[in-house]
C-alpha distance (Angstrom), angle and dihedral (degrees) to the residues before:
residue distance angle dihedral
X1 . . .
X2 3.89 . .
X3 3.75 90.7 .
X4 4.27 81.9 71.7
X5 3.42 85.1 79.6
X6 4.20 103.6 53.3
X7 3.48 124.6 73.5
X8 3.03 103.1 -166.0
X9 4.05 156.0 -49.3
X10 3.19 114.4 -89.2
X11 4.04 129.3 -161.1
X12 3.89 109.1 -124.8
X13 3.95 90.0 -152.9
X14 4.00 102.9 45.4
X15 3.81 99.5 11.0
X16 3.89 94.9 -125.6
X17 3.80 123.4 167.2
X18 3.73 120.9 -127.4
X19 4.33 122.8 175.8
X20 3.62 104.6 -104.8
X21 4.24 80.0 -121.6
X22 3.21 101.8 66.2
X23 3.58 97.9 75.0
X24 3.62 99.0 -125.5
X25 3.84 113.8 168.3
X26 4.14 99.1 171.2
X27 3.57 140.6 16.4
X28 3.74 108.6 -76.5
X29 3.88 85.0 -158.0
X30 3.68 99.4 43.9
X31 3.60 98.7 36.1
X32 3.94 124.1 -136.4
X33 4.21 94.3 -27.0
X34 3.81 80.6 60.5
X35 3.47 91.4 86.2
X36 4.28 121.5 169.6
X37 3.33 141.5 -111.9
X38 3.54 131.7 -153.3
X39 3.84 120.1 -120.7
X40 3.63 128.9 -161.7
X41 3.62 133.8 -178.0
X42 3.77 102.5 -102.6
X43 3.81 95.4 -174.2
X44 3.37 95.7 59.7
X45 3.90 95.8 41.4
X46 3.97 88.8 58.9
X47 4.12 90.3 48.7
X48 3.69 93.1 43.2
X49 3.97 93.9 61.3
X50 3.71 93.2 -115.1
X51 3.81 90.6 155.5
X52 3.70 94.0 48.3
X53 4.22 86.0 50.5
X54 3.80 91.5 50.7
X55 3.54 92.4 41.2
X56 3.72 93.8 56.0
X57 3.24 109.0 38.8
X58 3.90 111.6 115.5
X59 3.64 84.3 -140.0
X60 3.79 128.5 111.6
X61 3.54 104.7 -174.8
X62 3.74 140.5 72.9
X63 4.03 98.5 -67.9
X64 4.03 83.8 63.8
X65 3.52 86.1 86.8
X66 3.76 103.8 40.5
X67 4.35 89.3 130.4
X68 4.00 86.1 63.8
X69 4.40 91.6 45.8
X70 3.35 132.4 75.8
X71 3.63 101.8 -138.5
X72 4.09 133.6 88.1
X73 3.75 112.6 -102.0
X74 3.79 117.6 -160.3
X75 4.16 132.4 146.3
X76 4.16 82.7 -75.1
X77 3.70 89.8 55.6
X78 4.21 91.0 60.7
X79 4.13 98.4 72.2
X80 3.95 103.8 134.4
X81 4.13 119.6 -7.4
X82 3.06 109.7 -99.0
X83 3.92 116.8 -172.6
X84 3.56 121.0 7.0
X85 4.45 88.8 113.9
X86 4.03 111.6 156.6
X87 3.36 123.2 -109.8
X88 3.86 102.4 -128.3
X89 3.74 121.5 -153.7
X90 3.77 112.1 -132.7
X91 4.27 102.3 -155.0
X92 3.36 97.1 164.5
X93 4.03 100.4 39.8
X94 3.94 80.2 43.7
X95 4.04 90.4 55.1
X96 4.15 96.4 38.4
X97 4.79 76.8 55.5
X98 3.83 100.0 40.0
X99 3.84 80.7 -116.6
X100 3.82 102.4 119.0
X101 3.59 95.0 175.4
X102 3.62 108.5 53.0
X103 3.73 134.1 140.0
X104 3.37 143.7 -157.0
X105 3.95 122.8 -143.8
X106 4.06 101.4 -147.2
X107 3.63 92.3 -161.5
X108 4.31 82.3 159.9
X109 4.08 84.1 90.1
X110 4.03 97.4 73.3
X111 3.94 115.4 109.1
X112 3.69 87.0 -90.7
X113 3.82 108.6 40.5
X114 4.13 90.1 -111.6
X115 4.00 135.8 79.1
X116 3.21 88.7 -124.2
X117 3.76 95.5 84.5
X118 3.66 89.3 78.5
X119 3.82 93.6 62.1
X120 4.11 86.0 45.2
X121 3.82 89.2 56.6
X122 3.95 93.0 49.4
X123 3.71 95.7 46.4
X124 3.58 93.0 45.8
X125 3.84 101.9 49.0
X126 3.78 84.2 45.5
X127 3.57 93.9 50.9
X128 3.83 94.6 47.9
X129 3.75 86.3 49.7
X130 4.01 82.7 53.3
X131 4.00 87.4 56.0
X132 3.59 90.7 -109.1
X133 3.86 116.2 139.2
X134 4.13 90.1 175.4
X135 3.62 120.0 75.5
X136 4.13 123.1 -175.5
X137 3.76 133.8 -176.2
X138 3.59 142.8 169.4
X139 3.43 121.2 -129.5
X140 3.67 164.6 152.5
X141 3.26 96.9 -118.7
X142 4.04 107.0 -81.0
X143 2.97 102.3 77.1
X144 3.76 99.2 40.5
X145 3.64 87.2 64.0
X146 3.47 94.9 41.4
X147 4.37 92.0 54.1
X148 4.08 77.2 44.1
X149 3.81 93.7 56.3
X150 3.91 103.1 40.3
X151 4.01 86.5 35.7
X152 3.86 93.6 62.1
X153 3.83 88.5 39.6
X154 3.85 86.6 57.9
X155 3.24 105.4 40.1
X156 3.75 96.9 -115.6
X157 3.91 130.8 120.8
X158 3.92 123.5 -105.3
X159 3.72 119.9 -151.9
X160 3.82 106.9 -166.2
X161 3.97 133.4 -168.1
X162 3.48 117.1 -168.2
X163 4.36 134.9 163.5
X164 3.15 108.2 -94.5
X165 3.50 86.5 -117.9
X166 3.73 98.4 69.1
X167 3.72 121.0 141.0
X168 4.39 105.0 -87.6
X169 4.20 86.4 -128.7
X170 3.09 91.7 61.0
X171 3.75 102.6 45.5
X172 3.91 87.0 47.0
X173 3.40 93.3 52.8
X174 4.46 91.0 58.0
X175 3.08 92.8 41.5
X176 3.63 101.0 59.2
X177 3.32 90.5 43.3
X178 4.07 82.7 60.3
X179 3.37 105.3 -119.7
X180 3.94 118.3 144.9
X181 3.70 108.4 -105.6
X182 3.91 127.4 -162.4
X183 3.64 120.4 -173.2
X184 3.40 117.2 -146.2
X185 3.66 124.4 -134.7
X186 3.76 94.7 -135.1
X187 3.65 135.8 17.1
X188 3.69 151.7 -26.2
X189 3.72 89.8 -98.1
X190 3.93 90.5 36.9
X191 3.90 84.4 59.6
X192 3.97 97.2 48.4
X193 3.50 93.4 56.9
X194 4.39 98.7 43.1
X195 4.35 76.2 46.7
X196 3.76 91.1 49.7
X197 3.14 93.6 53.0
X198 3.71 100.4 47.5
X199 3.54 91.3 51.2
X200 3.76 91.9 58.5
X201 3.85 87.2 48.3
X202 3.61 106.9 47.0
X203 4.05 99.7 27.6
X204 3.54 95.2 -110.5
X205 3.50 125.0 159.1
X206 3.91 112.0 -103.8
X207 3.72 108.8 -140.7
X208 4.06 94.1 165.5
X209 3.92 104.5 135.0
X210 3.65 92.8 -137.6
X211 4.35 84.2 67.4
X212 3.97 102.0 15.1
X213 4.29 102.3 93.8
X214 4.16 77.9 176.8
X215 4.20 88.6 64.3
X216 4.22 86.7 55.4
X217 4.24 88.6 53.9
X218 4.21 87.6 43.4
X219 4.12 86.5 50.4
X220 3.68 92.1 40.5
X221 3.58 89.4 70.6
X222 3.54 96.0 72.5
X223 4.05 88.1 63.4
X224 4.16 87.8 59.0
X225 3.39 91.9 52.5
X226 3.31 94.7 45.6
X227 3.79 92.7 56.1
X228 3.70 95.8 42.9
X229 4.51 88.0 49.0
X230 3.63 76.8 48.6
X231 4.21 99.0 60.9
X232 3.83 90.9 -93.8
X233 4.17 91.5 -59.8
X234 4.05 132.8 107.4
X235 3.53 117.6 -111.9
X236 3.75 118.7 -115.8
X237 3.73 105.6 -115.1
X238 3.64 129.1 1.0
X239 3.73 139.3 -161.5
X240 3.58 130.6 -140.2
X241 3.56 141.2 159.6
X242 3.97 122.6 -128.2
X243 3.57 138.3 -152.7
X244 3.73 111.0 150.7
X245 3.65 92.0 11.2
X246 4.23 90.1 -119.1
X247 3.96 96.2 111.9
X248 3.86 94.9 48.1
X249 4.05 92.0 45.5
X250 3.89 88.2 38.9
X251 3.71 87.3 51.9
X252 3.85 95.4 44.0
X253 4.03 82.4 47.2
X254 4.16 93.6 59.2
X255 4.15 86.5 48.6
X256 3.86 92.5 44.8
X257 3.72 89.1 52.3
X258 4.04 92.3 56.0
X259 3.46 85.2 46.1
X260 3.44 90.8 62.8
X261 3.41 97.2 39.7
X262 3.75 94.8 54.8
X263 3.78 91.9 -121.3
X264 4.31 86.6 120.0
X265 3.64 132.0 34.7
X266 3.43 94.4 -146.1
X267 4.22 146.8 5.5
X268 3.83 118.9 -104.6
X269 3.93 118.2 -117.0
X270 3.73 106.1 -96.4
X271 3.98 131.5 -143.0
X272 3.28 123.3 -159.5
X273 3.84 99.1 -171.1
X274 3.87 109.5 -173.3
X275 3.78 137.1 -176.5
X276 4.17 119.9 -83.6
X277 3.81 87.2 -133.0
X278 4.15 89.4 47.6
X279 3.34 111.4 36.3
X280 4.00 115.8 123.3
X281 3.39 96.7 118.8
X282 3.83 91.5 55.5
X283 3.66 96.1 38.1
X284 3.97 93.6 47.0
X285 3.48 92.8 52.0
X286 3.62 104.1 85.3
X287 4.05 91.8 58.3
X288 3.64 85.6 31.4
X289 4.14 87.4 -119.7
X290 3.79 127.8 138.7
X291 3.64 113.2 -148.9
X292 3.56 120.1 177.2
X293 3.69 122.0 -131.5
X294 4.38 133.7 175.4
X295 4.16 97.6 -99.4
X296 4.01 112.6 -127.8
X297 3.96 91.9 -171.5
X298 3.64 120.1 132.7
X299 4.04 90.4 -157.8
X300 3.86 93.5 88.9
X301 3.87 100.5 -161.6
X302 3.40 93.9 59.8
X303 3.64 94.2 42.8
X304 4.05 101.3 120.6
X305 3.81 127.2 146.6
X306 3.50 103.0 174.1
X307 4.01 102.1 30.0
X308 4.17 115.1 -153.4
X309 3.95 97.1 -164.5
X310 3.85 100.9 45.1
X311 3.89 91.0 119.3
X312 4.02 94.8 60.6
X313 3.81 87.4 41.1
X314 3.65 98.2 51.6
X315 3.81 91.1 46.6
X316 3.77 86.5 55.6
X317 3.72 98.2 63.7
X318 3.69 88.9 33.7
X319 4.02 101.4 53.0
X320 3.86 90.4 41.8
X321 3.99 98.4 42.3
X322 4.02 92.3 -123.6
X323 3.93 119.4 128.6
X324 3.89 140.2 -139.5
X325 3.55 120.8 -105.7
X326 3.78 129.6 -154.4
X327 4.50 113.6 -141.8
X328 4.09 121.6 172.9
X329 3.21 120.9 -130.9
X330 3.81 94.3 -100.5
X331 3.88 84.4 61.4
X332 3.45 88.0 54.3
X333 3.89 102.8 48.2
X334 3.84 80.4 51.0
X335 3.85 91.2 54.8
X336 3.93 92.0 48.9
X337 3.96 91.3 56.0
X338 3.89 89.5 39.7
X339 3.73 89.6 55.6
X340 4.06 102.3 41.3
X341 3.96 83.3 46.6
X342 3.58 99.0 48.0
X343 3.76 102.4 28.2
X344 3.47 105.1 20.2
X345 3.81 89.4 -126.5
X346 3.64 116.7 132.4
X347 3.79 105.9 -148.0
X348 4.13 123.3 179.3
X349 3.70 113.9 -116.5
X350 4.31 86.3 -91.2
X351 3.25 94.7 57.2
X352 3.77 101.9 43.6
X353 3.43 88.6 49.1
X354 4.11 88.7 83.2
X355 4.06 83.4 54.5
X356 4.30 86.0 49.7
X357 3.94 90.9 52.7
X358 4.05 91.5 44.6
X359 3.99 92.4 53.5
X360 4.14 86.9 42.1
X361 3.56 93.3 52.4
X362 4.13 106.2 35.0
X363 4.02 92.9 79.6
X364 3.64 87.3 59.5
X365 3.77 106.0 40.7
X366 3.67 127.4 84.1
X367 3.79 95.2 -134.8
X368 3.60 112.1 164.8
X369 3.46 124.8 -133.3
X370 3.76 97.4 -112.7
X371 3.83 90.4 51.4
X372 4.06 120.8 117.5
X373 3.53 113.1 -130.3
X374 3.70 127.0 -168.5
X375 3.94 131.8 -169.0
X376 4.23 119.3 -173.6
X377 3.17 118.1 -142.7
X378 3.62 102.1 -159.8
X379 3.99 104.5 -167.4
X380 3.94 148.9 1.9
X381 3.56 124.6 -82.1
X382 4.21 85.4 -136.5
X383 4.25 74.1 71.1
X384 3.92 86.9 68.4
X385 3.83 118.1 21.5
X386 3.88 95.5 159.3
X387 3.98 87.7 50.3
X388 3.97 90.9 48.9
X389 3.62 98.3 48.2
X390 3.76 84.6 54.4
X391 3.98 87.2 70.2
X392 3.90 92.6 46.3
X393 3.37 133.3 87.1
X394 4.18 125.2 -105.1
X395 3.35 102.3 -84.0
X396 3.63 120.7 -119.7
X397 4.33 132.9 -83.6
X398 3.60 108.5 -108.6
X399 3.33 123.4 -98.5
X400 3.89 135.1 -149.4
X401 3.50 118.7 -98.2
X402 3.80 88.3 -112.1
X403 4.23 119.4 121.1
X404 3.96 75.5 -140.4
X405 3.25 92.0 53.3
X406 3.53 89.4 49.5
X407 4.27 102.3 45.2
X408 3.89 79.8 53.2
């Protein structure tokens, strides 16, 4: 059984134990900011030759890492390949920054087009191993499409509830992949709570990130392959953008684990770089407050007014001494042509916003030369066309299909 190798959960506000069995998703002392981690036995992952099975498996997807998850992995487990995304090295973005190692996580290559399709795999294998054959999240769109994609792939039913407002791409994309979609006449957090509740009605298995401590060990993954693209090290500082908080924790939670393992000597400085118009986790984390506030954001996968997963992601910049940093959404239309341009990775606004806090902070950072940066971009721009054309320019009158017409 994978569960062998977990300890426990763990509640990142009290530090409360709960048996991996008893299906705990939050803190039933803290209530839903008592959100879980997942604790393995890190003794006997080093004797067991974890690092050796990870290190040879001909694999490059998220099952590589099955020693460091707490899920079964068999030949049913291996529907779509998820994971495996390049780390692309970014030279002449690197020079035009003074950062001449820098890196960009294309996390726009999964199944999906979004990260979040390694926290849909997670969840769902753990929910099947729960008995659970019905899967429902809320969601601004992401990672409703992601559940969509890896549910189909699986076999499994995805119940999805979305704003009403949620980008038409992504919609299209769930529902072909026949999951049963309810938009939400409200928002994001509007739709966790109606999906929350339905989940405790029905018996459906909850895979909201805010709740989920599974998603944080799917989104982990992308810090292990990180270090291995890497040489088997942790970069020095890395950028990422944050909504509910659950990538940045999950990503702090992948780098904590080597930690404990031995396998680094030390975490990388985190930022958590969040939209102006949806920023409570960064602005309550100086008094260490969450106040919930309407979001005015255009970049709609960060879009979160009343963030779930603050705790993890304000123990990421904390625990690795990195910092949260506020961009507007003119930064970030900036970033997305910056990054197609320079790259030739189209990012949605959300994900570029990781490359908008990196430019915004770089002036005012000592980063040294030899240091290894790292930017994640967490999904495609396809994900967002209305949101990408907002960073272009108009497009051009026609013209006759004259080479007069054209010299002119």
């Amino acid at each position: 059984m994978a569960y062998s190798r977990v300890e426990s959960l763990r509640c990142v506000a009290c530090g409360k134990d709960f048996p991996v069995e008893a299906g705990a998703m939050t803190c039933d002392r803290c209530g839903p900011s008592g959100t879980l981690d997942v604790l393995y036995d890190y003794d006997a992952l080093r004797s067991s030759g974890a690092r050796e099975q990870i290190t040879e498996c001909p694999e490059r997807s998220v099952v590589r890492y099955a020693p460091l998850l707490p899920i079964q992995i068999d030949e049913t487990s291996r529907p779509l390949p998820v994971g495996g995304t390049p780390l692309v090295a970014a030279p002449r973005l690197g020079k035009e920054l003074g950062i001449p190692r820098l890196w960009i996580k294309d996390e726009s290559r999964q199944p999906s087009a979004s990260l979040k399709d390694r926290a849909s795999l997670v969840a769902a294998l753990h929910a099947r191993q729960q008995g659970k054959t019905k899967v429902a999240t809320a969601s601004t769109g992401n990672a409703a499409s992601s559940l969509a994609t890896v549910c189909a792939a699986l076999g499994m039913e995805a119940v999805i509830f979305v704003p009403a407002a949620a980008p038409r791409a992504k919609l299209a994309q769930l529902q072909v992949c026949g999951a049963r979609l309810f938009l939400v006449d409200g928002a994001y957090d509007d739709a966790f709570d109606l999906c929350t509740e339905a989940c405790r009605r029905f018996g459906w298995y909850n895979r909201s990130t805010g709740v989920n401590p599974f998603c944080s060990e799917g989104k982990k993954t992308c810090a292990l392959e990180i270090w291995e693209q890497l040489g088997n090290r942790a970069p020095d500082r890395l950028f990422v953008s944050v909504g509910d908080g659950c990538i940045l924790g999950g990503l702090y939670k992948g780098f904590w684990d080597l930690l404990q393992l031995g396998w680094i000597e030390c975490l990388p400085r985190l930022y958590g770089v969040q939209a102006e118009g949806s920023s409570v986790i960064a602005e309550g984390f100086a008094g260490r407050e969450i106040v919930p506030k309407p979001c005015t954001t255009y970049a709609d996968s960060i879009s979160v007014g009343n963030p779930r997963d603050y705790r993890k992601a304000w123990r990421a910049v904390d625990a690795s001494g990195g910092e949260f940093v506020l961009v507007s959404d003119g930064e970030i239309q900036s970033a997305v042509r910056y990054l197609a341009r320079q790259t030739g990775i189209f990012g949605e606004p959300s994900g570029a916003a990781s490359l908008a806090g990196l430019v915004k902070t770089a002036p005012h950072q000592s980063i040294g030369e030899g240091e290894c940066v790292v930017a994640v971009m967490t999904g495609s721009g396809l994900k967002d066309v209305a949101g990408a054309l907002k960073a272009c320019e108009p497009l051009p009158e026609p013209i006759p299909p004259k080479l007069s017409a054209l010299s002119e």
